[in-house]
C-alpha positions as CSV (number, residue, x, y, z in Angstrom):
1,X,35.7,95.2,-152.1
2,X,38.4,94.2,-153.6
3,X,41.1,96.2,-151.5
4,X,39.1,94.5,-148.5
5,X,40.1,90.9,-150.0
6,X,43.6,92.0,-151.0
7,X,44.4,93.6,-146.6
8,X,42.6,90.0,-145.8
9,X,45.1,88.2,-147.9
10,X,47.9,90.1,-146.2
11,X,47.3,89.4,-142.9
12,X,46.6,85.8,-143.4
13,X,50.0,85.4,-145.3
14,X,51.5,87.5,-142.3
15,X,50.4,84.9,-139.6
16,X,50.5,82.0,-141.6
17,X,54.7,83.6,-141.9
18,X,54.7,84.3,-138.2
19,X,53.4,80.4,-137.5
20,X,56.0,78.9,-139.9
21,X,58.7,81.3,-138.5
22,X,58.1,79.9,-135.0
23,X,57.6,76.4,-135.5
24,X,61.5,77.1,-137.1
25,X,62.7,78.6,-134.0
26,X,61.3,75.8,-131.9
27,X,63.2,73.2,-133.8
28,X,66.3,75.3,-133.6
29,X,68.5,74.4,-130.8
30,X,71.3,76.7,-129.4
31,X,74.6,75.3,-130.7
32,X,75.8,74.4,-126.7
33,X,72.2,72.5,-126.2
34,X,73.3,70.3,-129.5
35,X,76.9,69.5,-128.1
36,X,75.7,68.9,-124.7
37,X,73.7,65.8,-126.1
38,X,77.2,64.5,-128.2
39,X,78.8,64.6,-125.0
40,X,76.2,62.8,-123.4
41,X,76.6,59.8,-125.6
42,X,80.2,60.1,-125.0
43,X,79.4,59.6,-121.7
44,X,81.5,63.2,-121.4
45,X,79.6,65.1,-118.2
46,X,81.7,67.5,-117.6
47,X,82.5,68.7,-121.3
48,X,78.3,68.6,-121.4
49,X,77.9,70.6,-118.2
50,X,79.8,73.2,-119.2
51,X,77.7,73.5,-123.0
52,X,74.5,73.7,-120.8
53,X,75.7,76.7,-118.6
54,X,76.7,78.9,-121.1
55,X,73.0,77.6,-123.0
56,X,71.3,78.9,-119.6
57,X,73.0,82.4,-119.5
58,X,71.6,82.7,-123.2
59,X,68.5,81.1,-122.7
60,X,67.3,81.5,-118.9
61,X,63.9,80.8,-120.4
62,X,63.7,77.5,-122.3
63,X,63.2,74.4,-119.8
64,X,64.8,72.1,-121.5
65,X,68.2,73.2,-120.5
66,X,68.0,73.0,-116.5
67,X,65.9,69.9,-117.0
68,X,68.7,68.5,-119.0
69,X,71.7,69.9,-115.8
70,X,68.7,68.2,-113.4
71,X,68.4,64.9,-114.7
72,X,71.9,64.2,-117.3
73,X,74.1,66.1,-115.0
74,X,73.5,65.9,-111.7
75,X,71.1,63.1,-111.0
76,X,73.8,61.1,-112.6
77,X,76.7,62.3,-110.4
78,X,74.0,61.4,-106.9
79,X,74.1,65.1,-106.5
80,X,70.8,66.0,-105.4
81,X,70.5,69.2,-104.4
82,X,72.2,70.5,-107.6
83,X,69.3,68.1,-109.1
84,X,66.4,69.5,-107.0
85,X,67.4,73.2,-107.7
86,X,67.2,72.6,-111.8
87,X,64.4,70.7,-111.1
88,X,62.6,73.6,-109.6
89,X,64.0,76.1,-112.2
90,X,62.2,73.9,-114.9
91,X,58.8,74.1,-112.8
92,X,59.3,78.0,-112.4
93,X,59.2,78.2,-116.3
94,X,56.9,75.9,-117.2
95,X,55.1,73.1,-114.7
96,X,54.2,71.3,-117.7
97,X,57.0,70.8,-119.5
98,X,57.7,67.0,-120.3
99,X,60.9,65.8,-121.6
100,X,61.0,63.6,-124.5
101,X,60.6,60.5,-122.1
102,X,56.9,62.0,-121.2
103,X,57.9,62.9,-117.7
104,X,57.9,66.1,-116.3
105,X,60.3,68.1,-113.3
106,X,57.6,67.1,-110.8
107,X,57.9,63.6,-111.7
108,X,61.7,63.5,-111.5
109,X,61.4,65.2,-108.3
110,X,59.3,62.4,-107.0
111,X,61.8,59.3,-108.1
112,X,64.6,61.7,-106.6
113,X,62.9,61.6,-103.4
114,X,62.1,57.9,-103.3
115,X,65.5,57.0,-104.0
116,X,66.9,59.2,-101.1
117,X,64.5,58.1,-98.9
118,X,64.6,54.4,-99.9
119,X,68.4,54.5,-99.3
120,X,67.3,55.8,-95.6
121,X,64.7,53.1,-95.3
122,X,67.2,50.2,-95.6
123,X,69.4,51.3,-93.2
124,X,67.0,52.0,-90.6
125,X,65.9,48.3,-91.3
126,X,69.6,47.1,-91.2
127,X,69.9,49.2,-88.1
128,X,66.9,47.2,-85.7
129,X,68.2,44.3,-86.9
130,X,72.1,44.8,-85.7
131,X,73.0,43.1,-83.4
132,X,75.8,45.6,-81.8
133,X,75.0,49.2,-80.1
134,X,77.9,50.7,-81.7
135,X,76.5,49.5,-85.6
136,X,73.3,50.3,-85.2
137,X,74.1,53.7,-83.8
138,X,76.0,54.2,-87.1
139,X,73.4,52.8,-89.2
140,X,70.5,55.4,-87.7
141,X,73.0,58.1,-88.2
142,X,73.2,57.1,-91.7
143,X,69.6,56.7,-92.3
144,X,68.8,60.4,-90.4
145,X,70.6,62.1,-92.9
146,X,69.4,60.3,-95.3
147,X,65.4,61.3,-94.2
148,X,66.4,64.3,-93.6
149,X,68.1,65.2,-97.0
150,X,65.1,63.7,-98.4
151,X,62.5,66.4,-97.0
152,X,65.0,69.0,-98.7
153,X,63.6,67.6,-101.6
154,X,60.3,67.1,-100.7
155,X,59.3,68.7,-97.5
156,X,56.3,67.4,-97.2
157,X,57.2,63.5,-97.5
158,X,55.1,62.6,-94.5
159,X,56.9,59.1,-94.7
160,X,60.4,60.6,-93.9
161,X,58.8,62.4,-91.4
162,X,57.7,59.2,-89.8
163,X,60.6,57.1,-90.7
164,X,63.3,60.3,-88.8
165,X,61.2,60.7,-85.7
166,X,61.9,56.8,-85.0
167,X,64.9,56.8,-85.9
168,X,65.3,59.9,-82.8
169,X,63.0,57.8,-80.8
170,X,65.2,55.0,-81.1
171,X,68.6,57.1,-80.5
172,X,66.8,58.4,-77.5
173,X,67.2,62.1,-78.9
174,X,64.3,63.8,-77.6
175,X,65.7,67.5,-78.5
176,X,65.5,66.6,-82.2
177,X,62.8,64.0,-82.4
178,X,60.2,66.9,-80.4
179,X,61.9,69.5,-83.0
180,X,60.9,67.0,-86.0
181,X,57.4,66.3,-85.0
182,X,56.6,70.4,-83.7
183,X,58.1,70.8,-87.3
184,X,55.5,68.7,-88.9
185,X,52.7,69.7,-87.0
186,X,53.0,73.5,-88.1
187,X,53.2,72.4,-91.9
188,X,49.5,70.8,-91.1
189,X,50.7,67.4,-92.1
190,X,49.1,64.9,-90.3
191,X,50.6,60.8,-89.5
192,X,49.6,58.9,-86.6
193,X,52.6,57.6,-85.7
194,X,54.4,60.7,-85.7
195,X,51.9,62.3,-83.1
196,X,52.0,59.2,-80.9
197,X,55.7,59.8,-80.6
198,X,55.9,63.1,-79.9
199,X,53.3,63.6,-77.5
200,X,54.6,60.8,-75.9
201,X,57.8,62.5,-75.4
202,X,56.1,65.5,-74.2
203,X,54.6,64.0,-71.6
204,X,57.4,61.8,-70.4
205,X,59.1,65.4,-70.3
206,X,56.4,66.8,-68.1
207,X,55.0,68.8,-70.5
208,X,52.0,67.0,-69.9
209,X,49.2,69.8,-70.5
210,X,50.7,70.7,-73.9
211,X,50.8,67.1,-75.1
212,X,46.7,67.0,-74.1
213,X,46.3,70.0,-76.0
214,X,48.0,68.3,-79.1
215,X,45.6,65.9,-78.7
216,X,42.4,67.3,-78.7
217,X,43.2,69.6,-81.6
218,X,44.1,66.7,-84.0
219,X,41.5,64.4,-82.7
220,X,39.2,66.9,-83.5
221,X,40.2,66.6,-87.3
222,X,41.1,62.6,-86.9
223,X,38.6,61.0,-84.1
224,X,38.9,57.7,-86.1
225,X,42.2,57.2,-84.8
226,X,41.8,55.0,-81.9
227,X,45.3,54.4,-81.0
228,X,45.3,58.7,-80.5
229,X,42.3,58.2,-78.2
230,X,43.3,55.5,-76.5
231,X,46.4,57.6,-75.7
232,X,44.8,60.2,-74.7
233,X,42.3,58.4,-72.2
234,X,46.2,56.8,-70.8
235,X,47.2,60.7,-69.6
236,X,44.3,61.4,-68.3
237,X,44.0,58.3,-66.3
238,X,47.8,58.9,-65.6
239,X,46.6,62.1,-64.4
240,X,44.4,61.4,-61.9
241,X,41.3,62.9,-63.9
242,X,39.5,59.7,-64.0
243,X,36.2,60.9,-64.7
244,X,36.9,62.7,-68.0
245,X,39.1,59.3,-68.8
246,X,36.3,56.7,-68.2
247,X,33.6,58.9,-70.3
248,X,36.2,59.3,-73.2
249,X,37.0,55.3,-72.9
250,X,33.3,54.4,-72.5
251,X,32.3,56.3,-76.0
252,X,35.3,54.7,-77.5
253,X,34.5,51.3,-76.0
254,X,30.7,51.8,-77.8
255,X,32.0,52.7,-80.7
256,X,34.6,49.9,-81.0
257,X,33.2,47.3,-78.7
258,X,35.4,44.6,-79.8
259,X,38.8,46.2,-79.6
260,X,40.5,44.5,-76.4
261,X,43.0,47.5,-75.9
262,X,40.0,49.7,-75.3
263,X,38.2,47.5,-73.1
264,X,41.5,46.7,-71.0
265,X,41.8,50.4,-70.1
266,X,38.2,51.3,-69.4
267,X,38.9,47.9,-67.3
268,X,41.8,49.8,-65.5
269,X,39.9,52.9,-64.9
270,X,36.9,51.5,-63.4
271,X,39.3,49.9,-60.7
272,X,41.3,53.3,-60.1
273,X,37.7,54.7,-59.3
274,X,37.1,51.6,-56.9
275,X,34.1,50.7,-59.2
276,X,35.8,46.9,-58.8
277,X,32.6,44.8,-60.0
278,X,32.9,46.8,-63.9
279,X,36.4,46.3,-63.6
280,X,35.8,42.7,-63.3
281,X,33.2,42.4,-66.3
282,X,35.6,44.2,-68.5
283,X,38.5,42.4,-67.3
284,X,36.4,39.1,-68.1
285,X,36.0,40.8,-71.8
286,X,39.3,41.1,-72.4
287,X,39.9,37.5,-71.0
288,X,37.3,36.2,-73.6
289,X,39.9,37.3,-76.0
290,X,43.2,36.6,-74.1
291,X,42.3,33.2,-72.1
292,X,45.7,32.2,-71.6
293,X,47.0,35.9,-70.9
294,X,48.7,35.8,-67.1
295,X,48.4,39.5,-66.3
296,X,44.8,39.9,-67.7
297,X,43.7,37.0,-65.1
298,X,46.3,38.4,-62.4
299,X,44.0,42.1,-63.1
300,X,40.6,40.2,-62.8
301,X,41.7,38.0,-60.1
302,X,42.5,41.1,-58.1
303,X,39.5,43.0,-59.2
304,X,37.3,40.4,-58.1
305,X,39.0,40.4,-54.6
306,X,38.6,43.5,-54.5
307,X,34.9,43.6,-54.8
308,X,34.7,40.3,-52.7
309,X,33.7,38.0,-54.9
310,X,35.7,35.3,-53.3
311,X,34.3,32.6,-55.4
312,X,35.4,34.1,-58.8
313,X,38.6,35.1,-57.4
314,X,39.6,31.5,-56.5
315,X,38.7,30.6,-59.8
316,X,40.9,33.0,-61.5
317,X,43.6,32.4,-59.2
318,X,43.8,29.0,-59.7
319,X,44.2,29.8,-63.7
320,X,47.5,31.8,-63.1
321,X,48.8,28.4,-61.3
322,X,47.7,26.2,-63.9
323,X,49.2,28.3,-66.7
324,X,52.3,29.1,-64.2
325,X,52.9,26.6,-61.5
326,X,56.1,29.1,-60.2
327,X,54.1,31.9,-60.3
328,X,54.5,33.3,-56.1
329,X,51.8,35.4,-56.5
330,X,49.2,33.4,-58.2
331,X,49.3,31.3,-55.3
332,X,48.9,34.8,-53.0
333,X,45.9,35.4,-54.5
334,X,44.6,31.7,-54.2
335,X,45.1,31.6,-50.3
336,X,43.7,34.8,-49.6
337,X,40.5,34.0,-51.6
338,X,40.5,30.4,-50.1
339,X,41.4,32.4,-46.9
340,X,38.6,34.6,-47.1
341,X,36.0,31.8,-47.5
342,X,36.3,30.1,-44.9
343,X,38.4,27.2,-46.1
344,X,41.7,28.0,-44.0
345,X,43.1,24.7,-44.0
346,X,43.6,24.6,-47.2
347,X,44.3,28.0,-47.9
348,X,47.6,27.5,-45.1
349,X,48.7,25.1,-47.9
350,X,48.9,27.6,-50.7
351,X,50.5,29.6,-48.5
352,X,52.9,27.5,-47.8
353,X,53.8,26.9,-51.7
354,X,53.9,30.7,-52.1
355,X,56.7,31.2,-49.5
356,X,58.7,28.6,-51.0
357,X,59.0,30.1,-54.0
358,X,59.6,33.6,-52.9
């Protein structure tokens, strides 16, 4: 019994030893970690650097040294890819290590990337409002490799995604703006603007099918983006498959019946299909909400000539006049609906006001 007590005894003295002898070598610090932080208050970088490298090569394992190169070194110099690399060194070791401010590599990382991508973000700003072609050329350069060395530190920053592919749109660089959005696409990311642009571009490059395809994938992940659909209903209308548009923008147009910009182009493809009296009544919804809108009454104007409604026409006809007394062809409309009821007296003067301002 008592030789039991006595082995107990042993082997609690042994790990309470082994507890006290760690806790020591956690408070040590390598010699080069301790005259790395005097140089730091010195304000002496380099002579710090140079402590922390030959710390590293002794103790590739203990995070606080790259954290230290990361964020006292090279985050201080604006060298961010030196800062990024550390960064990631420290997160290979241990993810949750936290410096003595409470933050950790990943949180660095983050305030790295916003302040690269903020730089980019306020010359793209300064850049659509310059007033010269040969500054605001300069100023989008500056911003794109700003976004872009942003996504080296965080390549999945859909907001530099979104902020380069319109800085290409605006540069009129299809090559790299299609190579930046195929890019994002494959990582699965997901923004609406960026898919706006580059199928838009794809289309406008003939590549029409694939930028369909695009489409129906991600709107089968993302339906609720109407300005996707609405897109989508544009190509097909574009592409003479009016059918499959006007079913697509007649779900839409139920399941958002007051948005005007789904309305207009169900609107549009009702008169592509000849169908000219639903033309007109969603024409005249979208002229609930845009009374004073010239080419909305110009569109129902010509939809209700086209279905004969002479009466309605005039009516619509004489709107564009009132709201546009120089208008030509708000007065063409008005004489040929005049014309066509009868009244051609009357209609010869309209006429006569539309040739003199043609």
């Amino acid at each position: 019994m008592r030789s039991y007590r006595m082995k107990t005894r042993i082997l609690f003295s042994a790990l309470a030893l082994f507890f006290l002898f760690s806790l020591f070598l956690a408070s040590c610090q390598s010699p080069e970690v301790t005259s790395a932080k005097v140089y730091f208050q010195q304000n002496n970088i380099d002579a710090a650097e140079e402590q922390l490298l030959i710390a590293l090569n002794k103790e590739p394992m203990n995070p606080e040294i790259p954290f230290l190169l990361a964020v006292n070194v090279h985050m201080q110099r604006k060298e961010w890819l030196e800062a990024k690399k550390y960064l990631d060194q420290v997160i290979a070791i241990d993810p949750n290590y936290k410096y003595t401010d409470g933050r950790s590599a990943k949180d660095y990382l983050k305030r790295l990337w916003a302040e690269i991508h903020t730089q980019g973000a306020n010359k793209f700003n300064d850049a659509i409002n310059a007033i010269l072609p040969l500054e605001k050329d300069s100023l989008l350069t500056e911003a794109i490799d700003d976004f872009q060395l942003a996504l080296k530190i965080r390549d999945d920053a859909i907001e530099s995604y979104n902020a380069l592919v319109k800085c290409y749109y605006m540069m009129d660089d299809t090559t790299n703006l299609l190579a930046t959005g195929e890019k994002f696409m494959d990582k699965g990311l997901y923004d609406e603007d960026v898919y706006t642009y580059t199928v838009q571009m794809l289309y406008t490059k003939g590549e029409k099918d694939k930028a369909l395809s695009l489409l129906d994938d991600v709107l089968k992940e993302h339906y609720d983006s109407v300005k996707l659909q609405e897109l989508r209903i544009q190509f097909l209308a574009q592409m003479d498959r009016l059918d499959e548009a006007k079913e697509i923008a007649r779900k839409l147009s139920e399941e958002h019946p007051d948005d005007v910009d789904v309305m207009y182009l169900l609107a549009q493809i009702y008169y592509k299909l000849g169908d000219y009296e639903s033309a007109q009544y969603q024409f005249k919804k979208v002229l609930i909400e845009n009374p004073d809108d010239i080419q909305v009454l110009q569109n129902v104007c010509t939809a209700a000539f086209q279905a004969k409604d002479w009466v309605m026409a005039e009516e619509y006809a004489r709107k564009i006049v009132e709201l546009d007394p120089n208008y030509a062809y708000g007065y063409t409309l008005l004489w040929k609906s005049l014309y066509n009821q009868g009244r051609r007296e009357e209609a010869e003067e309209y006429r006569q006001i539309e040739k003199s301002l043609q």
